[in-house]
C-alpha positions in Angstrom: 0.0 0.0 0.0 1.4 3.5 -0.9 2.2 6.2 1.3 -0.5 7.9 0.3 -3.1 5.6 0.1 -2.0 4.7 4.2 -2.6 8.2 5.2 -6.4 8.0 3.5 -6.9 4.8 5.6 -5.6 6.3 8.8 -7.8 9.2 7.8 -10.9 6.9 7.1 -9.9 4.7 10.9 -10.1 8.1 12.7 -13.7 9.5 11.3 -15.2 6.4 11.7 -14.0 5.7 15.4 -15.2 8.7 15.9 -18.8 8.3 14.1 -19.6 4.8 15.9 -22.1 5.5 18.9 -21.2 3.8 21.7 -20.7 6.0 24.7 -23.8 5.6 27.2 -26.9 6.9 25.9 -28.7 7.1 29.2 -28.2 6.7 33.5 -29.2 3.9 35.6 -33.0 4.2 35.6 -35.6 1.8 37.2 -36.8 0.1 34.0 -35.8 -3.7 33.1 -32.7 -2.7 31.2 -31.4 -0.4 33.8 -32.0 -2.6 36.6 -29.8 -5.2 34.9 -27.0 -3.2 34.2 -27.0 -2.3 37.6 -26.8 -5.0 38.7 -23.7 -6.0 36.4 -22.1 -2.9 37.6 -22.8 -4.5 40.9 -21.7 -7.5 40.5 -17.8 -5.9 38.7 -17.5 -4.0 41.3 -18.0 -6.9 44.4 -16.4 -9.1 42.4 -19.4 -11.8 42.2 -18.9 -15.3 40.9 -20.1 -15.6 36.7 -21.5 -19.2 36.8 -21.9 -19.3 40.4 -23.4 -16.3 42.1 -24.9 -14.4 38.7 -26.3 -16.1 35.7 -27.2 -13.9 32.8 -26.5 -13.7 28.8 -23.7 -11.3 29.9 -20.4 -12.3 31.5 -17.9 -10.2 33.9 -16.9 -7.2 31.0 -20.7 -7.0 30.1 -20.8 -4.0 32.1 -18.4 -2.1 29.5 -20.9 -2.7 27.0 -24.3 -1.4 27.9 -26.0 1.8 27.0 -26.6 2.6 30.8 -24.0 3.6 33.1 -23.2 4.9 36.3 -22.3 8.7 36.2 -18.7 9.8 36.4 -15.6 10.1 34.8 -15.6 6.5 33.1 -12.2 6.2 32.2 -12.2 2.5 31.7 -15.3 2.9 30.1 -13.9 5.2 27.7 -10.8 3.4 26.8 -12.7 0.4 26.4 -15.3 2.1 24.2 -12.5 3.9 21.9 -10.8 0.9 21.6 -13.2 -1.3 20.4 -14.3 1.8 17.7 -10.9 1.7 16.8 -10.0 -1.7 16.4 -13.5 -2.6 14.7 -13.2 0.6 12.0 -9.0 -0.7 11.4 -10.3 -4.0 10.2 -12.8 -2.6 8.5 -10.8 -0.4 6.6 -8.4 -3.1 5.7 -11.0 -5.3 4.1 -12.6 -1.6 2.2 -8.7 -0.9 0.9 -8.6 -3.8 -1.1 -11.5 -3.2 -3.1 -11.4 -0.9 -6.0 -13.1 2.8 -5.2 -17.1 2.3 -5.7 -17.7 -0.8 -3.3 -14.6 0.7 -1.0 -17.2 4.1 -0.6 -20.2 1.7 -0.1 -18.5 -0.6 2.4 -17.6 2.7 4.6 -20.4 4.0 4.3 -22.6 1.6 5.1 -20.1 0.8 8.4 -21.0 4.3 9.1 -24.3 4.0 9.2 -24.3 1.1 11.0 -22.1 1.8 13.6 -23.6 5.5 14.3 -27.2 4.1 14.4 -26.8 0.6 16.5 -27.4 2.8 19.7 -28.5 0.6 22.9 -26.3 -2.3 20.8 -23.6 -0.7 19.2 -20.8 -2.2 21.3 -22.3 -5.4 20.9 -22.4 -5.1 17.4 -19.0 -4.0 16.8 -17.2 -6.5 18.6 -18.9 -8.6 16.2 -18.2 -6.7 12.6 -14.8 -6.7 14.4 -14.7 -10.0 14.6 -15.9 -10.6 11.3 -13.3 -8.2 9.5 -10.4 -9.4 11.1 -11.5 -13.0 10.4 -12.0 -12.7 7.0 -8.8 -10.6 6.6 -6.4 -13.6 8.0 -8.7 -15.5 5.8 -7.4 -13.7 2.8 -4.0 -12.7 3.8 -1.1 -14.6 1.9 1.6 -13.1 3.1 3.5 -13.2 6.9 1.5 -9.9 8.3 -1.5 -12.4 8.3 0.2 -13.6 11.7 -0.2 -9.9 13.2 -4.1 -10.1 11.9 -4.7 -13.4 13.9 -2.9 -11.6 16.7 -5.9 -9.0 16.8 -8.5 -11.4 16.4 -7.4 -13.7 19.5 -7.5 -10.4 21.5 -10.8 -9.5 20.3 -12.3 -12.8 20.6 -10.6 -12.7 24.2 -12.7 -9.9 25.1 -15.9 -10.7 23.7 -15.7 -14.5 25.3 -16.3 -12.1 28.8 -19.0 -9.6 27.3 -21.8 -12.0 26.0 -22.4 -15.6 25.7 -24.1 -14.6 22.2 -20.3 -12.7 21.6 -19.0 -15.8 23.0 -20.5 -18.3 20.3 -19.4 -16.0 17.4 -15.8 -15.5 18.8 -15.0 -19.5 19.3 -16.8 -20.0 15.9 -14.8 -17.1 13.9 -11.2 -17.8 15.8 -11.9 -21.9 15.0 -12.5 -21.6 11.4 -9.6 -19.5 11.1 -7.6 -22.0 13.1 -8.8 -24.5 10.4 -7.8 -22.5 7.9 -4.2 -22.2 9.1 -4.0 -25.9 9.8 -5.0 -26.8 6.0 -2.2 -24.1 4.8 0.2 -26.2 6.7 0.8 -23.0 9.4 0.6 -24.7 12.1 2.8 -22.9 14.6 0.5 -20.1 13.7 -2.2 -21.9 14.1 -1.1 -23.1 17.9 0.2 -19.4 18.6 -3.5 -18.2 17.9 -5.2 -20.9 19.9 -2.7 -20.4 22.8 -3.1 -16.5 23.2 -7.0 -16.6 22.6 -6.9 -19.0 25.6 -4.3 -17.4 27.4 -6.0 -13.8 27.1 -9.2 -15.6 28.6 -7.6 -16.7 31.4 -5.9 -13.9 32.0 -9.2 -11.3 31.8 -11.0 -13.9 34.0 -8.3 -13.9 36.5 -8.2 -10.2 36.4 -11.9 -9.4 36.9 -11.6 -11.1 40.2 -13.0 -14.3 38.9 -12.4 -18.1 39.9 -11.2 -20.1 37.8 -12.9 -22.9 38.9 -16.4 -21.1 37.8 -15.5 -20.7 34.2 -17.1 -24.2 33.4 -20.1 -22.9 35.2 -20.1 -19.6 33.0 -20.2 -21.8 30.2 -22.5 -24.0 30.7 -25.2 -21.9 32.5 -24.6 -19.3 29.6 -26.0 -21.7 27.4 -28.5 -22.7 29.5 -29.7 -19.1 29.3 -29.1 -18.9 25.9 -30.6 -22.2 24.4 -34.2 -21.4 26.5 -34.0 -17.9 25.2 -36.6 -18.3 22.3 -38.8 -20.1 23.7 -39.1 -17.8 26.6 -38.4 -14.5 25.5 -39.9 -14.2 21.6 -43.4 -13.4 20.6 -44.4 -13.3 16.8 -46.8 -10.7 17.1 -43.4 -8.0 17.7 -42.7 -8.1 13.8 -45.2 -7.3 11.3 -45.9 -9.9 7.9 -44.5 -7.3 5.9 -40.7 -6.7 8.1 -40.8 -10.9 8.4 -41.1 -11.2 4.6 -38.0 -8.4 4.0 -36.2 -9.9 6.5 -36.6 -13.5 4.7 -35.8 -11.6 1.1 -32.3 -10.1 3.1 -31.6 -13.7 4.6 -32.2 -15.5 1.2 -29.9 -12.9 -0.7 -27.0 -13.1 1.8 -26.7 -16.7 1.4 -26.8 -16.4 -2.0 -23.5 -13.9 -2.3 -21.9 -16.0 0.5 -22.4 -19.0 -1.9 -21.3 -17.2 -4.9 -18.5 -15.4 -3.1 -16.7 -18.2 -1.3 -17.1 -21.0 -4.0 -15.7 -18.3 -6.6 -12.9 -17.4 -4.2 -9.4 -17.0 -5.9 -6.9 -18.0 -3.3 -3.2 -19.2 -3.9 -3.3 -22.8 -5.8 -2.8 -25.1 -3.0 -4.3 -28.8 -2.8 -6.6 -27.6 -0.2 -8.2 -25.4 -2.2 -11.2 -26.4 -2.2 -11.6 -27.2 1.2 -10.6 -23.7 2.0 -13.8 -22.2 0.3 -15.7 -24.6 2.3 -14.9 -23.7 5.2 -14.8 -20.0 4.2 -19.0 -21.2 3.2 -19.3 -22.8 6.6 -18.2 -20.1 8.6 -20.1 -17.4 6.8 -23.5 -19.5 7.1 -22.9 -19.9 10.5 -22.4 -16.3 11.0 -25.7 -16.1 9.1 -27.3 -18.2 11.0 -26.4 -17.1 14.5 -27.2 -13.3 13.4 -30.8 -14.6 11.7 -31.8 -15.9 15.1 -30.5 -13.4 17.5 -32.6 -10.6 15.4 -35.6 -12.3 14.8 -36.2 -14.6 18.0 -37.7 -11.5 19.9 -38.1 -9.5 16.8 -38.0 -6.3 18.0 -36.9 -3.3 16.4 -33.3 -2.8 17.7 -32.7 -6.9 17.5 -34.5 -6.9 14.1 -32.2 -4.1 13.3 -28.9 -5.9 14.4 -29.4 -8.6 11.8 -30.1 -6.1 9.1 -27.3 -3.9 10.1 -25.0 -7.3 10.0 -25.7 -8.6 7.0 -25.8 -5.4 5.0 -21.8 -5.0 5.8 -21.4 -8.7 5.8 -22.3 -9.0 1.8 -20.8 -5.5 1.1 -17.4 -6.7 2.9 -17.2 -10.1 0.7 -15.9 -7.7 -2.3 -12.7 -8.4 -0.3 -12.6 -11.8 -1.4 -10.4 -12.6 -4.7 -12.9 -13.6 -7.6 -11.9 -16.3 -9.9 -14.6 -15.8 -12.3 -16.0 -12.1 -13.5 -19.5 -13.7 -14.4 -19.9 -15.1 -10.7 -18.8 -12.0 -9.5 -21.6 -9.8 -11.5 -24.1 -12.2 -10.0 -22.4 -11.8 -6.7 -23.0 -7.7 -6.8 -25.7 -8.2 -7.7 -27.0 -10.3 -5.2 -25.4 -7.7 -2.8 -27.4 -4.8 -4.0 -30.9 -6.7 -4.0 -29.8 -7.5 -0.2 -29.0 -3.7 0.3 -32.3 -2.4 -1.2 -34.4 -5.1 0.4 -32.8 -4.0 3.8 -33.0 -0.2 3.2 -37.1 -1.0 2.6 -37.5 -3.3 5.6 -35.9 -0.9 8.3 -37.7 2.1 6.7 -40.8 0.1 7.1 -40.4 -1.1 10.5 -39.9 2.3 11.9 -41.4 5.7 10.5 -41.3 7.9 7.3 -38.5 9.3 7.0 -36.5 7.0 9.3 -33.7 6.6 6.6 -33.3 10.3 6.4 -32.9 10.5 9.8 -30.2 7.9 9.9 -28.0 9.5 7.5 -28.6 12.7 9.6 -27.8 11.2 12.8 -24.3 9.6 11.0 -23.2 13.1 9.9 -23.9 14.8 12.9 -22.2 12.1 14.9 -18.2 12.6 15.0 -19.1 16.2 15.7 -21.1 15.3 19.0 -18.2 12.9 20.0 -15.7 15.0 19.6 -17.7 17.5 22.3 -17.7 14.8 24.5 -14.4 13.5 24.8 -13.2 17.5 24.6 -16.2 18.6 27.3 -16.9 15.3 29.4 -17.7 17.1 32.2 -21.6 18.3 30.8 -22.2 15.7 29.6 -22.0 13.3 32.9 -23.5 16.6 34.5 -27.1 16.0 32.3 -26.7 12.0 33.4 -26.2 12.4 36.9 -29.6 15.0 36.4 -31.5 12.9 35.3 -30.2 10.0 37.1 -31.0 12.0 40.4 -34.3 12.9 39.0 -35.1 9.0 38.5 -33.8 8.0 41.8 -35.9 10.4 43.7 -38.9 8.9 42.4 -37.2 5.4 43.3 -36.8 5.7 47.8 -38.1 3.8 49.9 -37.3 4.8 53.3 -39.9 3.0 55.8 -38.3 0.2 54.0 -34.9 0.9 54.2 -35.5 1.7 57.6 -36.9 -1.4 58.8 -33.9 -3.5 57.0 -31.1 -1.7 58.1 -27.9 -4.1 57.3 -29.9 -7.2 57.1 -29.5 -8.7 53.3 -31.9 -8.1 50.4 -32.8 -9.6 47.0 -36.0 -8.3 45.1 -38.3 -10.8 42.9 -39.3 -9.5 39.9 -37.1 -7.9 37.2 -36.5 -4.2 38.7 -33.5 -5.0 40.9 -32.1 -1.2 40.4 -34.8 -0.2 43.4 -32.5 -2.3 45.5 -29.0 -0.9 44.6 -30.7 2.7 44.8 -31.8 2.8 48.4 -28.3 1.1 49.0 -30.2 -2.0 50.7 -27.5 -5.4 51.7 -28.1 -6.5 47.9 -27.8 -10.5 47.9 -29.4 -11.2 44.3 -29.9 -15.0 43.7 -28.3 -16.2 40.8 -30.4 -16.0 38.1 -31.8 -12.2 39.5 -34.4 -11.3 37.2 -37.4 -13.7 37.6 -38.4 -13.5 33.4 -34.9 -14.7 33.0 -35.5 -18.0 34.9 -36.9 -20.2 31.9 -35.9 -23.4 32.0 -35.5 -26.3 34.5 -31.9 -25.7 35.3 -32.2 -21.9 36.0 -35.2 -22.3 37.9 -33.7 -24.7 40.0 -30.4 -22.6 40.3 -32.6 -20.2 42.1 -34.2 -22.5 44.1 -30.9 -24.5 45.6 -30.2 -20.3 46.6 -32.9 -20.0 48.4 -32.4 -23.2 50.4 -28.8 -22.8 51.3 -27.4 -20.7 53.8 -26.4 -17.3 51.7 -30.8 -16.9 51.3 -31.1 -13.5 52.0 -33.0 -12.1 55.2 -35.6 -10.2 53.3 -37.2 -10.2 49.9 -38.3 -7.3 48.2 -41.5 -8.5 45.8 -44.0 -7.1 43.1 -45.5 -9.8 40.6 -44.4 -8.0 37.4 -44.6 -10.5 34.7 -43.2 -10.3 31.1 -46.1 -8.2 29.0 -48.8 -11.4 28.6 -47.1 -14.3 30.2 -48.9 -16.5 33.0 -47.4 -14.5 36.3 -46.2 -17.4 37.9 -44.4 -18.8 35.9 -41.7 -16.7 35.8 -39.2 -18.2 38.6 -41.7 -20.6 39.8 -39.8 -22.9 42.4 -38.4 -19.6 44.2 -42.0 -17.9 44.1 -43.2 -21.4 45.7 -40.2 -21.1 48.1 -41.4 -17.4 49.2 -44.7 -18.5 50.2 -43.3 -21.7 52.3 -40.4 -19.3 54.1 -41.0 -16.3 54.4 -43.9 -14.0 55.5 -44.8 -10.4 54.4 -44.3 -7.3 56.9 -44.7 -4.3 55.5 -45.7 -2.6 52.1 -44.3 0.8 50.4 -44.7 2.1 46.7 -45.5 -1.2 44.4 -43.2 -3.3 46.7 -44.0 -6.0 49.6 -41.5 -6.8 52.2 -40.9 -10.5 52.9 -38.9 -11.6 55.9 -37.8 -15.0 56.6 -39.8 -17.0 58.7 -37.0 -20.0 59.8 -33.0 -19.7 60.1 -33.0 -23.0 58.2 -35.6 -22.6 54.9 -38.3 -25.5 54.3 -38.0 -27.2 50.8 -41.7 -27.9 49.3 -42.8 -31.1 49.9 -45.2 -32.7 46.8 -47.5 -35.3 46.7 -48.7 -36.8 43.4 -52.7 -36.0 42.7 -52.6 -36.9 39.0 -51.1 -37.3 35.5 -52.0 -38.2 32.2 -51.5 -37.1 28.4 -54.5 -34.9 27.0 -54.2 -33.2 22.7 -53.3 -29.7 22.2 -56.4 -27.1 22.6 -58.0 -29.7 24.7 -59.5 -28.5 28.5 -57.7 -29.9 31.8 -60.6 -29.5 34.5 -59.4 -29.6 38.1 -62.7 -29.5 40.0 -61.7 -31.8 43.3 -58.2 -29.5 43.8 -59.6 -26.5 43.9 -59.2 -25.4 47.3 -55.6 -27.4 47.3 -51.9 -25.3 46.7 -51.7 -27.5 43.8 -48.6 -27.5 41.9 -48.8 -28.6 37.8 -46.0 -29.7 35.4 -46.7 -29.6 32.5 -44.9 -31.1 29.3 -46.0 -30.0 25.5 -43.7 -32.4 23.0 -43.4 -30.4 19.8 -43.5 -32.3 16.3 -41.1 -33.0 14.4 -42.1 -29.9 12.1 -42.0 -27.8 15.4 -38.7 -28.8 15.8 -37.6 -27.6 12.7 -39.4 -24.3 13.0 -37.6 -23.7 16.6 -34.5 -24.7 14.9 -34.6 -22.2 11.6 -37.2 -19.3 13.0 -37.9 -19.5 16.8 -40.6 -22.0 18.5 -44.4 -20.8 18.3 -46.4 -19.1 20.8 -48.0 -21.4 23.3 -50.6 -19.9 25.4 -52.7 -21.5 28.5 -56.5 -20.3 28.4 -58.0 -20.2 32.4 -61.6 -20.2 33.1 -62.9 -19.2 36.8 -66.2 -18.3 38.5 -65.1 -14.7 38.7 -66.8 -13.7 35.2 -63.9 -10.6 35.5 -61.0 -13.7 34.9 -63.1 -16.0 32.8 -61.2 -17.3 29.8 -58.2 -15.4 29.9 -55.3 -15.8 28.2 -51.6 -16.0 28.6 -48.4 -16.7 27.2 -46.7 -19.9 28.3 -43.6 -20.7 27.1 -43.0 -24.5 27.1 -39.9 -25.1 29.2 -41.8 -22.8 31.9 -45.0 -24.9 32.1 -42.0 -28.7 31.7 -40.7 -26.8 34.9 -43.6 -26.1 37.3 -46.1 -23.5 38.7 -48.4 -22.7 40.7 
């Protein structure tokens, strides 16, 4: 590259670090989102046990990541936040310089607009463009620098292994195909000098953070047991519109067309291994695919429905990077690339408001400007969060509470745990700490063993707050069971109820076996004779084989339960019930 064309690049890596949004959009409130990030700010700064003491879809450097923060100077949170622009926009622009002009403008571009725009998920989004560009450029790199490329990757997949179990899946996916890829170009000691400092920068980040090393199997496995219940539990179809599914099936189908095109038409150096090489160039890029199709379209919200879209448009526009070995496959390549492009400029624009690409492109431009005023003026800004972080926590006290606890420990049931960490109660949060989170067997059962063992906190801060149209108790059933055999209320402020523990040494449930049986979907169960019993019912929906296949591609369908009472007010109501809830229990 000439000298010249390194100073545009340098040029190009400074405005976009400075155009990607990621510094904290908003203070610790009392909503869901706030409450967890407070409690991971919590948790960093205790030094709590991933795995062990908290079980969430983040891990110990989650915290860096969110869109919430404490007030203050943030320096950490700064460097981390630069860094991750910078090393994101580098590989980037690596993959952009060796393309010619026109798809070099589109690729930056569209980073641009990505990375200005991602708001309450930019961070997470860059670590995994980041991983993505660095990937592709070891991928793609003949010569020796490709060692100082896979250098970069290990670190960043080091880092994102500690942010996110999602990050997690895409780093050891990314970092193992390019391990592959080494291996079948005989570059071995590369290939073991990447594996070794991607594991040793894991260790070395848990052991930092305070972490046990003995809990990072735990991390692991409870992060997917979060993770593989998510869709069940947390998705409903009636978030995206026909019209949003259908772009986002158009997007999906043209993105694995140019990956097909693109890696089967790669030009590489004419080893014997060719052609595995642009298999597992296919492989890894489907997986991406895949893993980016179901975390945007499993809740199907805006921002996650945004993610993929956001993904896969600089995912096709960065394979122009790869070396083409025949011109007519590449014109069907483009192509493909701009039907995805248009198709994804129509299905944001439709999912939001008129005008919503406009304001985009606005936003972008006015972007480095506003975070060059930060970094320069840091001071107001933190000054309007700590505002209107005051401002929320005023409406947030609970003193006859406080007053009655004193030092004696706390953990709150439901999902608005920042109530606890704002009128500085003894916080003891059980493991899984937001009850909507607690969706399967296992985590529900983490909870539980909590409660029973000696670290169950004195007191229990409760409110009933289910997720919008889900059967309230469901969510966390075994520990709302276990709050109504222990512990007894004793006094009442705002929306809360204070529970205290009734026993030094907590009661497990005892059950006793009234009846089972097997009865069709859409079919009533009447439970006349238990009526006036605490009765506790299981029960287990086996999807069909094409249900299966549906959870596997899309996300699993919405199950509801349908109650009928004598009160005409609760007759026939409905709720959501996800099935790994109603396999675990409830009341």
């Amino acid at each position: 590259m000439k000298v010249a064309s390194w100073s545009s690049a340098m040029l190009a890596v400074l405005i976009l670090t400075l155009v990607a949004d990621t510094f904290p959009r908003a203070p610790l409130g009392t909503d869901l989102d706030s409450s967890w990030a407070a409690v991971l700010e919590y948790a960093a700064q205790h030094h709590l046990q991933y795995g062990k003491e908290v079980v969430f879809t983040y891990g110990p450097l989650g915290f860096l990541t969110t869109s919430r923060t404490i007030p203050g100077p943030g320096i950490t949170r700064n460097v981390v936040d630069l860094g991750l622009c910078l090393i994101t926009s580098a590989g980037i622009c690596l993959l952009a310089w060796r393309m010619t002009i026109l798809w070099r403008i589109l690729l930056l571009a569209a980073f641009a607009l990505v990375s200005a725009n991602g708001h309450f998920g930019t961070s997470e989004l860059l670590i995994n463009l980041g991983l993505f560009s660095w990937a592709l450029m070891c991928l793609l790199e003949e010569r020796p620098r490709g060692a100082l490329f896979g250098v970069v990757l290990a670190l960043i997949a080091a880092f994102a292994v500690l942010v996110k179990f999602s990050c997690l899946v895409t780093a050891v996916m990314t970092l193992g195909a390019v391990i592959c890829d080494l291996v079948l170009r005989k570059r071995l000691w590369i290939a073991t000098a990447t594996a070794g400092l991607f594991g040793s920068g894991v260790l070395i980040l848990w052991t930092a953070l305070g972490q046990d090393w003995g809990n990072l199997g735990a991390y692991l496995v409870n992060g997917w047991a979060v993770a593989s219940g998510y869709d069940q539990a947390m998705g409903t179809a009636k978030l995206i519109s026909p019209a949003a599914l259908l772009g986002c099936l158009t997007i999906l189908t043209s993105v694995l067309g140019t990956i097909s095109v693109r890696a089967l038409n790669w030009a590489h150096s004419g080893s014997r291994m060719g052609r595995w090489r642009r298999w597992l160039l296919w492989l890894w890029l489907c997986g991406l695919l895949f893993l980016f199709w179901k975390h945007g379209l499993v809740l199907a919200d805006g921002y996650h429905v945004r993610f993929f879209v956001f993904f896969a448009v600089v995912l096709i526009l960065g394979l122009e990077a790869v070396p083409a070995a025949n011109r007519v496959r590449t014109e069907w390549a483009r192509g493909l690339t701009a039907v995805g492009c248009v198709c994804a400029a129509l299905t944001i624009q439709q999912m939001f408001f008129p005008g919503y690409l406009l304001y985009l492109v606005q936003h972008t431009i006015r972007m480095p400007g506003q975070r060059l005023a930060l970094l320069l003026n840091a001071d107001k800004f933190w000054g309007r969060i700590r505002a209107q972080q005051e401002s929320a926590h005023r409406n947030a006290q609970l003193p006859r509470l406080r007053a009655l606890v004193g030092d004696a420990t706390v953990d709150l049931f439901g999902h608005s745990q920042a109530f606890v960490l704002i009128n500085h109660f003894n916080y003891r949060p059980r493991p899984v700490f937001q009850s909507y989170a607690a969706y399967t067997p296992r985590l529900i059962g983490i909870n539980e063993d909590f409660y029973l063992s000696r670290r169950a906190p004195d007191f229990v801060l409760f409110r009933l707050d289910p997720f919008p149209s889900r059967l309230p108790a469901l969510e966390d059933s075994a520990a709302l069971r276990h709050l109504l055999i222990n512990y007894h209320p004793v006094e009442a402020e705002g929306s809360y109820l204070l529970l205290q523990k009734t026993r030094p040494q907590p009661q497990p449930a005892s059950l006793t076996l009234l009846r089972e049986g097997t009865i069709p979907l859409g079919k009533p169960l009447p439970v006349p004779d238990l009526r006036d019993l605490n009765c506790w019912l299981e029960i287990d929906v086996k999807p069909t084989l094409l249900g299966r296949a549906r959870k596997f591609f899309y996300r699993s369908p919405d199950l509801k339960v349908k109650l009928w009472s004598n009160d005409p007010a609760e007759d026939g109501k409905e709720f959501l019930a996800p099935a790994r809830m109603l396999a675990s229990g409830f009341l």
